[in-house]
Backbone as ProteinMPNN parsed JSONL, in Angstrom:
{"seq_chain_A": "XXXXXXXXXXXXXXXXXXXXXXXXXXXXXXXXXXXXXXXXXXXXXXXXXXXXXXXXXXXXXXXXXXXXXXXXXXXXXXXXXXXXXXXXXXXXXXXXXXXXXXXXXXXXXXXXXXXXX", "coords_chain_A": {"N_chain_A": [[0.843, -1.183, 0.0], [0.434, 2.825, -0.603], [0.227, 5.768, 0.853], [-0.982, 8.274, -0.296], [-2.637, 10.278, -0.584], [-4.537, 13.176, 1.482], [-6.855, 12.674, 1.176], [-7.005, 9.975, 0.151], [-5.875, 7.584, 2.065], [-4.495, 5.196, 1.761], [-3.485, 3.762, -0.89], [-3.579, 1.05, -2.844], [-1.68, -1.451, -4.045], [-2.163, -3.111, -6.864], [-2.345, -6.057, -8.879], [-2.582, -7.465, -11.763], [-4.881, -10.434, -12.05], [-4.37, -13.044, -13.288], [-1.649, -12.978, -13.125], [1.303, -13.774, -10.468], [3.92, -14.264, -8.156], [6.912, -13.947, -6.666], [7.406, -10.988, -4.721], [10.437, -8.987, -5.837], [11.435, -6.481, -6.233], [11.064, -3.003, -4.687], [10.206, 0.322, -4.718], [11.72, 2.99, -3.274], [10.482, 5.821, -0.776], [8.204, 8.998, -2.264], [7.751, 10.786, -4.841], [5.528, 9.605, -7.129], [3.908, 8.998, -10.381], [0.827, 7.73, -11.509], [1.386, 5.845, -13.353], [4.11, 5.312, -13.326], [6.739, 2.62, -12.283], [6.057, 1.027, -9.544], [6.772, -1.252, -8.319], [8.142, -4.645, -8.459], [7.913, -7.98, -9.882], [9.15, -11.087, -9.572], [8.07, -14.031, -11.862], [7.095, -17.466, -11.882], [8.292, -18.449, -14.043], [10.411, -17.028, -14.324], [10.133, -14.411, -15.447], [9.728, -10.97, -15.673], [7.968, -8.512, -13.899], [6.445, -5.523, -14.106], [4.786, -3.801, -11.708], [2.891, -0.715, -11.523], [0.458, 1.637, -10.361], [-1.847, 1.32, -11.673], [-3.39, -0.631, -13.68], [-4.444, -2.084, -16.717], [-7.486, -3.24, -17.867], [-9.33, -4.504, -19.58], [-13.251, -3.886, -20.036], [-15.242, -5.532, -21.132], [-13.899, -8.26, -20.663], [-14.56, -10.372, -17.536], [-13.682, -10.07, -14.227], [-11.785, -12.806, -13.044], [-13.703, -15.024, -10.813], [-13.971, -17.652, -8.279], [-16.251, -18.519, -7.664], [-19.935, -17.847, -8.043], [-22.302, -16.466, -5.765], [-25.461, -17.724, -5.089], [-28.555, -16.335, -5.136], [-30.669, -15.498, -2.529], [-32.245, -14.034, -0.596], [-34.802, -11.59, -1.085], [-35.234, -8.597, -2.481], [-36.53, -5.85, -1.313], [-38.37, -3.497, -1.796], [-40.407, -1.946, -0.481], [-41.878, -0.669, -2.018], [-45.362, -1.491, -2.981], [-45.888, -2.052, -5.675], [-43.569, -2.407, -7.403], [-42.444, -4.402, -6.185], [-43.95, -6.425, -6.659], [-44.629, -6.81, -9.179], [-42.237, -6.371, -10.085], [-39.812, -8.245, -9.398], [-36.997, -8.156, -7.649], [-33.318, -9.497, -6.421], [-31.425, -9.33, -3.847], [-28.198, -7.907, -4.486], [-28.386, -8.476, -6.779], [-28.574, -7.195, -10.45], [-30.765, -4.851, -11.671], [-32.955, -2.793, -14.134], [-34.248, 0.405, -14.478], [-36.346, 0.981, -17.134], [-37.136, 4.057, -19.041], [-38.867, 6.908, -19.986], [-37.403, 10.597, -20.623], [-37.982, 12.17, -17.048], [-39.846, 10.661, -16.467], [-39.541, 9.709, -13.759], [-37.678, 7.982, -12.836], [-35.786, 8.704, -11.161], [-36.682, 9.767, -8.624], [-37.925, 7.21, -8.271], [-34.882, 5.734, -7.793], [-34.609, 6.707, -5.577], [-35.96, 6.367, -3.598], [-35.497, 3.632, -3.611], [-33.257, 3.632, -2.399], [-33.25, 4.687, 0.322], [-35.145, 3.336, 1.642], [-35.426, 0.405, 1.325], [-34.182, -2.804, 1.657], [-31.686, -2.761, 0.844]], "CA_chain_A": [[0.0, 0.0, 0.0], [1.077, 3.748, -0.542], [-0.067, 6.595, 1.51], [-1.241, 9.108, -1.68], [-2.924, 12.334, -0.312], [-5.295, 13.254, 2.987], [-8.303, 11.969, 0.89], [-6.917, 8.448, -0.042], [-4.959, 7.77, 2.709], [-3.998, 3.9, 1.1], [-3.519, 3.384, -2.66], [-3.226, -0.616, -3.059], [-1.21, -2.18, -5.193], [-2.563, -4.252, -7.29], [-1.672, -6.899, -9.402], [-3.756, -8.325, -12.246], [-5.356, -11.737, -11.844], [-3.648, -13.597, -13.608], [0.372, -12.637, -12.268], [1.791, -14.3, -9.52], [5.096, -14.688, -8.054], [7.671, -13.497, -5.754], [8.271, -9.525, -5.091], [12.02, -8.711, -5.958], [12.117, -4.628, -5.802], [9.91, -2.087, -4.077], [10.731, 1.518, -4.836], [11.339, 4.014, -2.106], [9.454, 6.624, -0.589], [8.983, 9.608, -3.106], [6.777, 11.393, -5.701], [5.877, 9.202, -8.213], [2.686, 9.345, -10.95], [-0.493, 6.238, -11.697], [1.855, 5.107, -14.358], [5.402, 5.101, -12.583], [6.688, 1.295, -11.729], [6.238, 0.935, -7.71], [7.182, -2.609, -7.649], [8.578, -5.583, -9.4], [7.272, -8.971, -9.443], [9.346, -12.28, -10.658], [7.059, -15.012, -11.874], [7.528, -18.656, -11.899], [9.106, -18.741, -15.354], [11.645, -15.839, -14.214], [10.048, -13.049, -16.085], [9.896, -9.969, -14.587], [6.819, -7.834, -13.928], [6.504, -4.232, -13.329], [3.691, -3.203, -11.426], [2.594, 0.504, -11.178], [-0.125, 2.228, -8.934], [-2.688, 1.008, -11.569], [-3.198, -1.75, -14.801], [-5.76, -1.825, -18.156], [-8.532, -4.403, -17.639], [-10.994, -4.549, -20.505], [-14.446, -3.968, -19.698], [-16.172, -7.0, -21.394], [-13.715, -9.423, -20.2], [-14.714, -10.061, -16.389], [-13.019, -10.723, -13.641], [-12.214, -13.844, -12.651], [-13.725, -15.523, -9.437], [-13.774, -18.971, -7.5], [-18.099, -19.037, -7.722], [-20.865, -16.506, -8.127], [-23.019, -16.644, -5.018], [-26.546, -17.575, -5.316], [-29.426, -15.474, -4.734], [-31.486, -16.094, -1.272], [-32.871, -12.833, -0.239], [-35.251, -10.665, -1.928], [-34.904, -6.96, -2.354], [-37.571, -5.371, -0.61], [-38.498, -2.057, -2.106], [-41.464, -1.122, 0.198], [-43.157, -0.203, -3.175], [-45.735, -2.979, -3.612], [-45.677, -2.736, -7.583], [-42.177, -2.926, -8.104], [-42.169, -6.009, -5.333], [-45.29, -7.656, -7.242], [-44.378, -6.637, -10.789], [-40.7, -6.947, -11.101], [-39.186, -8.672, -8.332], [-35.491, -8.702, -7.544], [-32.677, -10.437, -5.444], [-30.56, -8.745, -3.034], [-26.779, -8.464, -4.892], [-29.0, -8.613, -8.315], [-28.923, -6.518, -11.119], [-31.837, -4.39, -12.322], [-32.889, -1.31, -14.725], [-35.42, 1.101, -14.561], [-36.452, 1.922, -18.048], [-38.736, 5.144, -18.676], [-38.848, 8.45, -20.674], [-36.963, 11.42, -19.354], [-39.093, 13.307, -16.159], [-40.933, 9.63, -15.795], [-39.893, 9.216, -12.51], [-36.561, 6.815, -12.729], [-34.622, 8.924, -10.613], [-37.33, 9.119, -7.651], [-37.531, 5.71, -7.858], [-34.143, 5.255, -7.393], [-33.975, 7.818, -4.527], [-36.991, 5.927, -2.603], [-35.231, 2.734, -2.984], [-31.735, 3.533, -1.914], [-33.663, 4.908, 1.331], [-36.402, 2.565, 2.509], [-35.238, -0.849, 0.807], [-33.235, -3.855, 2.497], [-30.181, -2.573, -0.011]], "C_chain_A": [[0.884, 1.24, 0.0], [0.372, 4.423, -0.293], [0.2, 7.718, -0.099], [-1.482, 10.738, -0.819], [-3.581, 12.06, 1.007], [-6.423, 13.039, 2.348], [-8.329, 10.655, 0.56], [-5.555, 8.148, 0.762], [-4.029, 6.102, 2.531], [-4.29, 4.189, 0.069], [-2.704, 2.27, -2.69], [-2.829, -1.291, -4.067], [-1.53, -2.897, -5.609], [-2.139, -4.657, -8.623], [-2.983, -7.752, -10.453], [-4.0, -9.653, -11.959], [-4.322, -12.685, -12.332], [-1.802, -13.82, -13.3], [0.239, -13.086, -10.846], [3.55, -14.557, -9.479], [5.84, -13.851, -7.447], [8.109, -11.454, -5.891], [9.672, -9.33, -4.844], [12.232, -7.341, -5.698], [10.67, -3.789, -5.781], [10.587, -0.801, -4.115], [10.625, 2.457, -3.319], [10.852, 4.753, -1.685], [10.322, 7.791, -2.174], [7.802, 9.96, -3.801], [6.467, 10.448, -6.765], [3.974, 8.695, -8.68], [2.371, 7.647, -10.921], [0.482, 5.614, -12.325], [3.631, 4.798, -14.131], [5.306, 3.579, -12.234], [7.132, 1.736, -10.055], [6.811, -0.742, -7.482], [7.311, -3.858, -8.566], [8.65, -7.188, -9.307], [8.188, -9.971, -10.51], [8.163, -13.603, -10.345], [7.842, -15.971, -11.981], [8.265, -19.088, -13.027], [10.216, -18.033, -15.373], [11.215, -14.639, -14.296], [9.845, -12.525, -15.175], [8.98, -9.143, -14.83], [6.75, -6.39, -13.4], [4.793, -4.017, -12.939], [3.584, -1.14, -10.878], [0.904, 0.522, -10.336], [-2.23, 1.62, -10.094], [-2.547, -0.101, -12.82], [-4.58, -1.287, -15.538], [-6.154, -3.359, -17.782], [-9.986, -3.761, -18.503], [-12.36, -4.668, -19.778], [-15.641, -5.126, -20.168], [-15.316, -7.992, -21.021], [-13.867, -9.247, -18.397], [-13.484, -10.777, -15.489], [-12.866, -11.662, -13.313], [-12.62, -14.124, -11.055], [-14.338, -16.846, -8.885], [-15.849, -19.203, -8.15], [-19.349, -17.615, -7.951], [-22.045, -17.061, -6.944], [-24.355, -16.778, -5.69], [-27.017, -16.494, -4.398], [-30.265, -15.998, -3.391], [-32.489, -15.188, -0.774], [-33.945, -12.132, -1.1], [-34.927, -9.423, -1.879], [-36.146, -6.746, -2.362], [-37.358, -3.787, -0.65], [-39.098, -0.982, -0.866], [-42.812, -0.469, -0.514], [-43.841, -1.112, -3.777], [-45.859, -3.167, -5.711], [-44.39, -2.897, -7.885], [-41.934, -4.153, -7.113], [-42.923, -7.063, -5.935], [-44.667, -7.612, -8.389], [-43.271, -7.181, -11.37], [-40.133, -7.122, -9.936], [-37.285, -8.747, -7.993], [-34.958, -9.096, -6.348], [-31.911, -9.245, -4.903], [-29.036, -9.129, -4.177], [-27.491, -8.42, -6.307], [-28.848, -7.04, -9.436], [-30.196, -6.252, -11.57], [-32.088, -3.141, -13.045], [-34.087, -0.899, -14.636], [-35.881, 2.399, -16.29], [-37.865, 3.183, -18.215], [-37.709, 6.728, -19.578], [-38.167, 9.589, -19.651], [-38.439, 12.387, -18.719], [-40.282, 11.953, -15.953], [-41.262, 9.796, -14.261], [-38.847, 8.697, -11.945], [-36.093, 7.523, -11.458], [-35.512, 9.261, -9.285], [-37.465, 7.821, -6.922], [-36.816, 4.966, -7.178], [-33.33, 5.167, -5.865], [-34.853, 6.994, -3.362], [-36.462, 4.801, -2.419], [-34.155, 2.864, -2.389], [-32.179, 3.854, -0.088], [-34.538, 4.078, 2.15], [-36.41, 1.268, 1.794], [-33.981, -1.152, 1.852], [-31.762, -3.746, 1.592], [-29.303, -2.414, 1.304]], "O_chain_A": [[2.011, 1.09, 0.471], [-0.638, 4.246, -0.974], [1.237, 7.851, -0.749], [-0.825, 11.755, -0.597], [-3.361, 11.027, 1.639], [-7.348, 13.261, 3.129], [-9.396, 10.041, 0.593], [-4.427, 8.37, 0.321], [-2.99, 5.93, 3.167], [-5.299, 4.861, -0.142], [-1.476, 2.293, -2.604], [-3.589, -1.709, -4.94], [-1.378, -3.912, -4.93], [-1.658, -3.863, -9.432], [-3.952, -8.401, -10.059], [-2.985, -10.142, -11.462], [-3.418, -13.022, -11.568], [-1.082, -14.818, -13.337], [-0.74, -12.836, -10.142], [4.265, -14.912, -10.417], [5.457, -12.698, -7.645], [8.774, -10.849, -6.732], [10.114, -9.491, -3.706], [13.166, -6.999, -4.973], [9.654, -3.852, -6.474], [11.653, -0.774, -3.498], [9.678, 2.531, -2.536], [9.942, 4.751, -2.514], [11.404, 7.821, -2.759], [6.758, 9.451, -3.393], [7.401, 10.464, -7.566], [3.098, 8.277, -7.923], [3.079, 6.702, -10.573], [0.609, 4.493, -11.832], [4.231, 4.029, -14.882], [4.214, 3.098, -11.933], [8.042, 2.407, -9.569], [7.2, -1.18, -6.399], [6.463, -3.989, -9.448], [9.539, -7.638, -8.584], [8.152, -9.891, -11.738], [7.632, -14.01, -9.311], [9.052, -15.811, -12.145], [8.884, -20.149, -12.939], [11.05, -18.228, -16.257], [11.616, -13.753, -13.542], [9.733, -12.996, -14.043], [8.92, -8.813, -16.014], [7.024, -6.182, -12.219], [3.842, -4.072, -13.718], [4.222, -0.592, -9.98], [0.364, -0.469, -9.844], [-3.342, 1.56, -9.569], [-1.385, -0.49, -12.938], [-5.451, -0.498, -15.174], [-5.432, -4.318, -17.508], [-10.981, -3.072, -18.284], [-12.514, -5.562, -18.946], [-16.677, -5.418, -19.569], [-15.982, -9.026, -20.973], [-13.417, -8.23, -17.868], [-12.671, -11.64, -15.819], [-13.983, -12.07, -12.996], [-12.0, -13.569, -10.147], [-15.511, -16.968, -9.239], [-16.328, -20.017, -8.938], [-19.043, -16.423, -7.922], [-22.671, -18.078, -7.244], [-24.564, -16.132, -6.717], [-26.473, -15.929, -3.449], [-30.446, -17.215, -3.417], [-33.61, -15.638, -0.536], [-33.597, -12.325, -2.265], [-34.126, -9.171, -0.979], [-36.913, -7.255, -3.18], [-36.626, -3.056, 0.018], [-38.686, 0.098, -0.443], [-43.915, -0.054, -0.158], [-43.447, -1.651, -4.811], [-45.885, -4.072, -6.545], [-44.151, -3.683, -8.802], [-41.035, -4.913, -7.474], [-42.703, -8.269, -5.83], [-44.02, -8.633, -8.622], [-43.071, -7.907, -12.344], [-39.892, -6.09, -9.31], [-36.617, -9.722, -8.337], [-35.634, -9.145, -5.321], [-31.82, -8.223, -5.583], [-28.796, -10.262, -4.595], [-26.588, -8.254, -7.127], [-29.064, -5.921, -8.97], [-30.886, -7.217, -11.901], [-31.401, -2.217, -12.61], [-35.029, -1.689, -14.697], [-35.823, 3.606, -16.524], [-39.006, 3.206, -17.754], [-36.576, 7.204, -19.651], [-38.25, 9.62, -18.423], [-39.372, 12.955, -19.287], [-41.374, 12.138, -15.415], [-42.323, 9.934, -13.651], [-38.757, 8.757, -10.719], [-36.004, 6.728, -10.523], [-34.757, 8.858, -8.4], [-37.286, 7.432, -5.768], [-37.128, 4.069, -6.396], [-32.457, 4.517, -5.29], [-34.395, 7.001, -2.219], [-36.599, 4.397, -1.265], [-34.006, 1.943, -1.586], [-31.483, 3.296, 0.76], [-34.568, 4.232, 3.371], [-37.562, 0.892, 1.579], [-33.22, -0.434, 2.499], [-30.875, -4.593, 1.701], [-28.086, -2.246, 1.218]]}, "name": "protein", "num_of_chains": 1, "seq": "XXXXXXXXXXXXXXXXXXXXXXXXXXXXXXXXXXXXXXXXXXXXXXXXXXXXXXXXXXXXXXXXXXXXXXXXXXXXXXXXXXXXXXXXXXXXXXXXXXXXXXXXXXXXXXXXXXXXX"}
């Protein structure tokens, strides 16, 4: 981790998914930009990895992870037509389509407040 400013008081190094393998060199304290190498990673084949403060990760490929939890819960609006009509899961994705000045953004404001989110 590196201590950045008095509003992000950690900035976490991270390491794409896929890389693994022993850290060899950690830079010293010091000024240094998103795209500066902070740290240097050998992998199991030798090669040598620079990591900086951030990495490119395509937006349609996802991340990987071990399982995707099931659903168990409901999401409990409080608004019986969107609980009867269109039901969702806790952790679930959902959209609220509608013309602008429908309403969407009420909607969104009533559930973020008085739903089991």
């Amino acid at each position: 981790m590196v201590n950045e400013n008095s509003l992000f008081s950690e900035h976490k190094i991270l390491a794409r998914p896929n890389v693994s393998g022993r850290v060899t060199e950690v830079q010293p304290r010091g000024k240094y930009t998103v795209a500066d190498t902070i740290c240097t990673i050998e992998t199991v084949d030798g090669k040598a990895i620079d990591l900086s403060l951030s990495h490119y990760w395509p937006v349609r490929i996802p991340r990987p992870c071990v399982e995707k939890l099931p659903a168990t819960e409901p999401l409990l609006t409080g608004q019986r037509v969107l609980d009867a009509l269109y039901p969702s899961v806790l952790g679930g994705t959902c959209a609220i389509p509608g013309a602008f000045g429908c309403g969407k953004t009420c909607i969104s404001q009533a559930l973020s407040k008085y739903s089991n989110s």
